[in-house]
Backbone bond lengths (Angstrom), bond angles and torsions (degrees), N, CA, C in turn:
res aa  C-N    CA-C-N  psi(-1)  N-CA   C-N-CA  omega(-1)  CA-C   N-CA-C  phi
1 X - - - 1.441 - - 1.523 108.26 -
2 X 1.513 113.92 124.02 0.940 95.65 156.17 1.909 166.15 -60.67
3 X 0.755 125.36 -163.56 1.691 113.21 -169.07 1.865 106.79 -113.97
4 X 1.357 88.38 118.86 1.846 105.54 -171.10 2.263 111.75 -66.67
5 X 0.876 89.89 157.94 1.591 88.71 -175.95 1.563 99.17 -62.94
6 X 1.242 132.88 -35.54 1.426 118.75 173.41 1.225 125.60 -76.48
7 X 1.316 121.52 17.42 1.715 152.81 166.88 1.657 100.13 -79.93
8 X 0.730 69.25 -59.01 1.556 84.80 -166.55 1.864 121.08 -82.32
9 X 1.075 101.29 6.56 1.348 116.81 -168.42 1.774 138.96 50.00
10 X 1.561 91.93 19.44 1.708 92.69 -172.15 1.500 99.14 -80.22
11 X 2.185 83.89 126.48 1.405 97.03 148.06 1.519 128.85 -20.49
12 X 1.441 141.51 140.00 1.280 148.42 153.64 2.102 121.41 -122.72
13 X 0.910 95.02 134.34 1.238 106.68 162.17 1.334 144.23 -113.42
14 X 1.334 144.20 115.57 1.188 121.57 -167.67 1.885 116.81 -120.51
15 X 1.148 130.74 154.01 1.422 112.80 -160.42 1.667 91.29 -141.39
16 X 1.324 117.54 111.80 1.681 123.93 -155.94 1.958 86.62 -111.70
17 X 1.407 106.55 130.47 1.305 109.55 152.10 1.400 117.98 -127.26
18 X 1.274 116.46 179.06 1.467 126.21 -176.44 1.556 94.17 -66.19
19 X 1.307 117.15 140.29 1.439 147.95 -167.48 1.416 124.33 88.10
20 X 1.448 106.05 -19.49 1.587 104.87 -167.54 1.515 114.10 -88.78
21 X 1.388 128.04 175.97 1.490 113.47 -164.20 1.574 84.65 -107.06
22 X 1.316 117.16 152.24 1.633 118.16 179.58 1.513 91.19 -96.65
23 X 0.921 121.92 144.16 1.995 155.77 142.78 1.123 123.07 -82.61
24 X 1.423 129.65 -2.20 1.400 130.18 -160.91 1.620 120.73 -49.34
25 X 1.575 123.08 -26.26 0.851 125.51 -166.98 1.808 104.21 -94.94
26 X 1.692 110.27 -22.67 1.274 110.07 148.70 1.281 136.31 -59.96
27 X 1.247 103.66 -34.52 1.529 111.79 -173.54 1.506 110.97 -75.65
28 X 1.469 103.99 -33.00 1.591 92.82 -168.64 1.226 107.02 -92.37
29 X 1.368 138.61 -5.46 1.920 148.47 159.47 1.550 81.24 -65.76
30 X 1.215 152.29 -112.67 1.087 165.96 -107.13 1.427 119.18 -88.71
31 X 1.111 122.52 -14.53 1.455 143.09 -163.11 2.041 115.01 -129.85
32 X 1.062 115.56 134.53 1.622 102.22 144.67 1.352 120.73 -79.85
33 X 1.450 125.93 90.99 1.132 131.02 -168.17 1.630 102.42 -90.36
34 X 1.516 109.98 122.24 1.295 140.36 -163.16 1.643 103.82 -92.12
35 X 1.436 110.31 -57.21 1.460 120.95 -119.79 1.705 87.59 -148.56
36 X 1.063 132.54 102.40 1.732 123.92 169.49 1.801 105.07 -114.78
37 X 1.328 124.32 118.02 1.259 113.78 176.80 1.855 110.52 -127.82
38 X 1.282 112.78 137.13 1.282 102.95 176.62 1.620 99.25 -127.20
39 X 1.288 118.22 143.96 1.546 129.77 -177.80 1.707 94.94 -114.64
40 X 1.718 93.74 157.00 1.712 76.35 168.49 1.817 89.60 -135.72
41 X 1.096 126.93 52.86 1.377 131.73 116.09 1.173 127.66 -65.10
42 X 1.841 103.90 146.09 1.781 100.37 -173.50 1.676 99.80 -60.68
43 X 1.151 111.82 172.89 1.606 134.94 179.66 1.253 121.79 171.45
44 X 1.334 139.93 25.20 1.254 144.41 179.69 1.007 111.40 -51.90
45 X 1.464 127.58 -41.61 1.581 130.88 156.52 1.955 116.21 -92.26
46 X 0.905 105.40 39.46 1.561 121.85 -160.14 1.466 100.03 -24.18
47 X 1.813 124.20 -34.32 1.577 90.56 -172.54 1.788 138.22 -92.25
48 X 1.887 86.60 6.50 1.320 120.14 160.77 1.669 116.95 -87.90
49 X 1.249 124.30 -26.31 1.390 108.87 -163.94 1.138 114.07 -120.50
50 X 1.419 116.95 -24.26 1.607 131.88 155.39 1.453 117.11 -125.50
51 X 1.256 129.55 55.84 1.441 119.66 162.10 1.187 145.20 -34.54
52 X 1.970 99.69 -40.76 1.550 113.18 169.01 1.565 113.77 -47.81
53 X 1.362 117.07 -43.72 1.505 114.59 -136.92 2.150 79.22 -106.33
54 X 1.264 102.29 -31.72 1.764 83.05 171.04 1.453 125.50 -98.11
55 X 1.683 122.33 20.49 0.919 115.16 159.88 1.731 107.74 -101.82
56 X 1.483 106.71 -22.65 1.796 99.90 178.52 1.589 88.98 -71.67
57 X 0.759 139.85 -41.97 1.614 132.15 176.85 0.998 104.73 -21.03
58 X 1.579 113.14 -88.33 1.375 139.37 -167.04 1.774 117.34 -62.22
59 X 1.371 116.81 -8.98 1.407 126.27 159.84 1.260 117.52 -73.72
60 X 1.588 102.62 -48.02 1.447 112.24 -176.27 1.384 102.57 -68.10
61 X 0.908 150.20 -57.13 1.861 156.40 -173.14 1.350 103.84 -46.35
62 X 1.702 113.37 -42.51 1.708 100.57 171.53 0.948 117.69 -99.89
63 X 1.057 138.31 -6.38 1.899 136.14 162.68 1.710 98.51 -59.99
64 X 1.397 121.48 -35.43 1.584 121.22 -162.67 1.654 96.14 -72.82
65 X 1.897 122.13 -44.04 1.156 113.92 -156.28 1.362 102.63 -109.66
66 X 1.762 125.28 35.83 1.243 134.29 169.87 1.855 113.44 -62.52
């Protein structure tokens, strides 16, 4: 079997908005989960409907794993 990203230790991030189904308890077995954020602005398509809040996301996640 192969070797899972939390094998291997990569950072993960995850960025939850209103509509989407949460996994959290997948993500964090399966993942090195770093970073868990949930907004409760719509974003179901987050990089159309909230960009602001998922690109400071995604800034903030790599400034943390610099």
């Amino acid at each position: 079997m192969g070797r899972g990203p939390s094998q291997l230790g990569v950072p993960t991030a995850v960025a939850v908005f209103p509509g989407d189904t949460t996994i959290r308890g997948i993500a964090e077995k399966q993942n090195n989960l770093v970073r868990w954020t949930e907004y409760d602005r719509r974003g179901h398509f987050a990089a159309m409907e909230a960009p602001d809040l998922l690109i400071a996301d995604v800034r903030e996640f790599f400034r943390s794993v610099r």
